[in-house]
C-alpha positions as CSV (number, residue, x, y, z in Angstrom):
1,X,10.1,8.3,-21.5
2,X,8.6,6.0,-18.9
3,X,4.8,7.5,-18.2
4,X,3.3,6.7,-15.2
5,X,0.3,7.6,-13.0
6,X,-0.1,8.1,-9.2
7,X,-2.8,6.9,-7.3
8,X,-2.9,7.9,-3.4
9,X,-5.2,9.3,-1.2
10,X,-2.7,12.2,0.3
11,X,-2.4,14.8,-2.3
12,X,0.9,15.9,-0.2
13,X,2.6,12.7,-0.9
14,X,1.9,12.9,-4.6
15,X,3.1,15.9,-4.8
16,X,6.4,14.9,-3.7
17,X,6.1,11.7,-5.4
18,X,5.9,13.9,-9.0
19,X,8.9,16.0,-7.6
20,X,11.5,13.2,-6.5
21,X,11.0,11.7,-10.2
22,X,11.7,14.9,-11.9
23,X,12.1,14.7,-15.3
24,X,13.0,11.6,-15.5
25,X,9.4,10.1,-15.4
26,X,6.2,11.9,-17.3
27,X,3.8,11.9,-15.0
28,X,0.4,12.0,-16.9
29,X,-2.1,12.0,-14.2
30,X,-2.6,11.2,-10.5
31,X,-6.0,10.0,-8.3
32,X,-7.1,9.8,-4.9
33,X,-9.3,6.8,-5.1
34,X,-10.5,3.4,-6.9
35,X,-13.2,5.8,-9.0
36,X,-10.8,8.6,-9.8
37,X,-7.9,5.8,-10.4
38,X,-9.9,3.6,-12.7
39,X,-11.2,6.7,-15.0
40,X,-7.8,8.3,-15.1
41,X,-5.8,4.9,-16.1
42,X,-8.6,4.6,-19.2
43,X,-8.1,8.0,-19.8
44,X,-4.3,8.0,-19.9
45,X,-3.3,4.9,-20.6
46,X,0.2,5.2,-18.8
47,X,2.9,2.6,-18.7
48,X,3.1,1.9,-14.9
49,X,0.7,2.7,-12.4
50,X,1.7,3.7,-8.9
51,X,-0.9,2.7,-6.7
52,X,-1.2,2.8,-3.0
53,X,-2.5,-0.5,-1.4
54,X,-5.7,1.4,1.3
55,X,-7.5,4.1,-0.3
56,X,-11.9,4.7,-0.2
57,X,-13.5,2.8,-2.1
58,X,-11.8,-0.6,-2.1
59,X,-7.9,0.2,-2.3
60,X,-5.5,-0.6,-4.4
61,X,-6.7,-4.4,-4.9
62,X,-9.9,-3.0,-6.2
63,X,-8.2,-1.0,-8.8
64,X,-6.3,-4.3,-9.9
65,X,-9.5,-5.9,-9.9
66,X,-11.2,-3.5,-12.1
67,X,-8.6,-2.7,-14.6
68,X,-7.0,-5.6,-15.2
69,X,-10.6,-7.4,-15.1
70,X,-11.5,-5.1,-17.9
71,X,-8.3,-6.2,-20.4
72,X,-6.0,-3.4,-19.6
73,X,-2.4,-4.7,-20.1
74,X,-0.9,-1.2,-18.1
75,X,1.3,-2.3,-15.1
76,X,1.1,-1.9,-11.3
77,X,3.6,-1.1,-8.9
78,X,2.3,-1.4,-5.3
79,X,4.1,1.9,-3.4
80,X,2.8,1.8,0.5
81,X,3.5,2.7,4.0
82,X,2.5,-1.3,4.8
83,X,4.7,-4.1,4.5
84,X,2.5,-6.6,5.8
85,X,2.5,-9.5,4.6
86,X,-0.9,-9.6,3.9
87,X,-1.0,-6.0,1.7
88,X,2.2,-7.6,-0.4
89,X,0.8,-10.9,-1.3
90,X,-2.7,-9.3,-1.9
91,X,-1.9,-6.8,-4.1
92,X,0.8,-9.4,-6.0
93,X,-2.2,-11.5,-6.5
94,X,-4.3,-9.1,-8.0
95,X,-1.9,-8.8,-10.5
96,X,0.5,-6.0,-9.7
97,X,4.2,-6.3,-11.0
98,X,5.7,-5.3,-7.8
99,X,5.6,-3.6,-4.7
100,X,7.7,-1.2,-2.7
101,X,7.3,0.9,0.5
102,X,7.2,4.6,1.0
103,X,10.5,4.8,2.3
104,X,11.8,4.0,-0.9
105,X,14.5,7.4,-2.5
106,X,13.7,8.9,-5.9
107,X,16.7,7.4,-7.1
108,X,15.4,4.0,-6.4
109,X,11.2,4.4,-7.4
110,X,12.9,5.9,-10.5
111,X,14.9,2.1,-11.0
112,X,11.6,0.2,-9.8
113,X,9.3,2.2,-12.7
114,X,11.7,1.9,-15.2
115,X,11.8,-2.1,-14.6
116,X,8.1,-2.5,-14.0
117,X,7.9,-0.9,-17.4
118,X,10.0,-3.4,-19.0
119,X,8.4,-6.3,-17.9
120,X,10.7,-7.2,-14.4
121,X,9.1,-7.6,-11.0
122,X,10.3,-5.5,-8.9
123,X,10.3,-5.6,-4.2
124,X,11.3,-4.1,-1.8
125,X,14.4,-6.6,-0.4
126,X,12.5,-7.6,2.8
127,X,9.2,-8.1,1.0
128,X,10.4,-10.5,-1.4
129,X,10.3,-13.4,0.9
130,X,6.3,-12.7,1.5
131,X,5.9,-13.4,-2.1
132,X,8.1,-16.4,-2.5
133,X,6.7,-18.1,0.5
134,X,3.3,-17.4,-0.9
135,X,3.7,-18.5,-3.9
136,X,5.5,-21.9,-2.4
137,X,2.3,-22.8,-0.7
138,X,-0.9,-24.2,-2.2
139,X,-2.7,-23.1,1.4
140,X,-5.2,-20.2,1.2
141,X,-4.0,-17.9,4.0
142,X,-6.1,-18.7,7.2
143,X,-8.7,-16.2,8.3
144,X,-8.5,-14.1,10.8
145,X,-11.9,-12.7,12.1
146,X,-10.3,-10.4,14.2
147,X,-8.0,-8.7,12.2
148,X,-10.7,-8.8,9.6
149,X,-12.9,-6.4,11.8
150,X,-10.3,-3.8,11.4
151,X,-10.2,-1.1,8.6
152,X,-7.2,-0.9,6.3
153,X,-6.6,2.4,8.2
154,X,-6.7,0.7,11.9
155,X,-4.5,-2.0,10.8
156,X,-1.7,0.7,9.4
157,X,-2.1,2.4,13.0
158,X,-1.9,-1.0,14.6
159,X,1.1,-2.3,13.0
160,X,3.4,0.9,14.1
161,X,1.9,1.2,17.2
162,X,3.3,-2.4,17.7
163,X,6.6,-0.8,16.1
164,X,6.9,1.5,19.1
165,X,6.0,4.4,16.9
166,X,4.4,7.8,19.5
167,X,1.0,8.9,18.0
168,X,2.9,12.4,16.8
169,X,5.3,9.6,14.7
170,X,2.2,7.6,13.1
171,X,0.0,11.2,12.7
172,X,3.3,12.2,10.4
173,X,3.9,9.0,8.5
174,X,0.3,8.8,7.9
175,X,-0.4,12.0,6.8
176,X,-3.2,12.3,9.5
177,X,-3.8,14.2,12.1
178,X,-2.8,13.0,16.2
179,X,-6.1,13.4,17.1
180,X,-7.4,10.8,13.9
181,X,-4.6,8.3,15.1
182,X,-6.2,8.3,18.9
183,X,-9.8,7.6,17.2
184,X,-8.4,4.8,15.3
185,X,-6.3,3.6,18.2
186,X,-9.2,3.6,20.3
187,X,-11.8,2.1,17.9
188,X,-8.8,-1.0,17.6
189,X,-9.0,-1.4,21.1
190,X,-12.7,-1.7,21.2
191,X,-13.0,-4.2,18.6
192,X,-10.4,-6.1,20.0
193,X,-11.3,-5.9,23.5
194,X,-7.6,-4.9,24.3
195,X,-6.9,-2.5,27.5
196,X,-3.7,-0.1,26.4
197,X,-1.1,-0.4,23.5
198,X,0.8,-2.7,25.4
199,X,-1.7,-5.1,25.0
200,X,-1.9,-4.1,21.3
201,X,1.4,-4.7,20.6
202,X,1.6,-8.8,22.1
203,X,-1.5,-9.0,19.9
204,X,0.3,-7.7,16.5
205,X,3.3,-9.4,17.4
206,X,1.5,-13.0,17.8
207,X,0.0,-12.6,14.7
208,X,3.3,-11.5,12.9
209,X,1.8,-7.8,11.6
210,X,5.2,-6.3,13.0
């Protein structure tokens, strides 16, 4: 059997992570951040790693970095609520195998472990063009200072705000409260020098974070 380790911040969505594989996957351990994920990984030295792209402490790039830095030959599997561009190819990058979003069935993150675990790399179907157009390209992606002044967090918030998503929406596919998702909204706003969503949407969509 296929053993595999979750690493997310939300103890809620691991828990229903570890109940929508049943026992079909051993889950041997789960963390909420880089430190916890790093330990747990040398610890129990699973076959695929699930790891969330933002957590504290670095996200899931960090982890990659770390682990996989150190020798490790365990495998990644990116699982997110982002499918920016920008999370996929970093993340691919850093070495994991594959990457899928959170709206993925048990039925399917069952298939995508079992694959990572035998050495295939593994996308969501909309994601896979990020990677081959990335990988196409010589060009270092261009730097944004403006996006870069956001948190992993405010760029989440951003990017379904832009989607048309109500705060109540983003608060529940977040895992956050409505009153966390105003702060970020309004910290975005600030650092962007934007006047009302409106305003943040044109901005996500011009740079393609939709």
């Amino acid at each position: 059997m296929t053993r595999v380790l979750i690493v997310d911040d939300h103890r809620l969505f691991r828990s229903g992570v570890r109940a929508e594989l049943g026992d079909s996957i051993e889950v041997v351990g789960e963390a909420e951040d880089v430190e916890t994920a790093v330990k747990a990984i040398a610890e129990h030295q699973p076959d695929v790693v699930l790891l969330d792209v933002h957590m504290p402490g670095g996200g899931g790039q960090e982890v990659l970095r770390r682990v996989l830095g150190a020798g490790s030959q365990v495998r990644f599997l990116a699982l997110s609520v982002s499918d920016a561009a920008e999370d996929v190819i970093g993340v691919i990058r850093g070495g994991a195998r594959g990457y899928v979003t959170k709206n993925i069935s048990g039925k399917e993150l069952t298939d995508a472990i079992r694959r990572v675990a035998e050495g295939d790399a593994v996308f969501s179907p909309r994601l896979a063009g990020f990677v081959l157009d990335a990988f196409a390209s010589s060009e270092a992606p261009s730097i944004d200072p403006e996006l870069d002044s956001l948190t992993q967090r405010e760029r989440e918030v951003l990017r379904l705000i832009a989607r048309g998503y109500a705060y109540k929406e983003i608060a529940k596919e977040l895992f956050i409260s409505v009153k966390t998702v105003e702060t970020h909204v309004s910290s975005v706003l600030r650092k962007l020098q934007l006047s009302n969503r409106h305003e943040l949407s044109r901005w996500a969509t011009a740079r393609r974070l939709v």
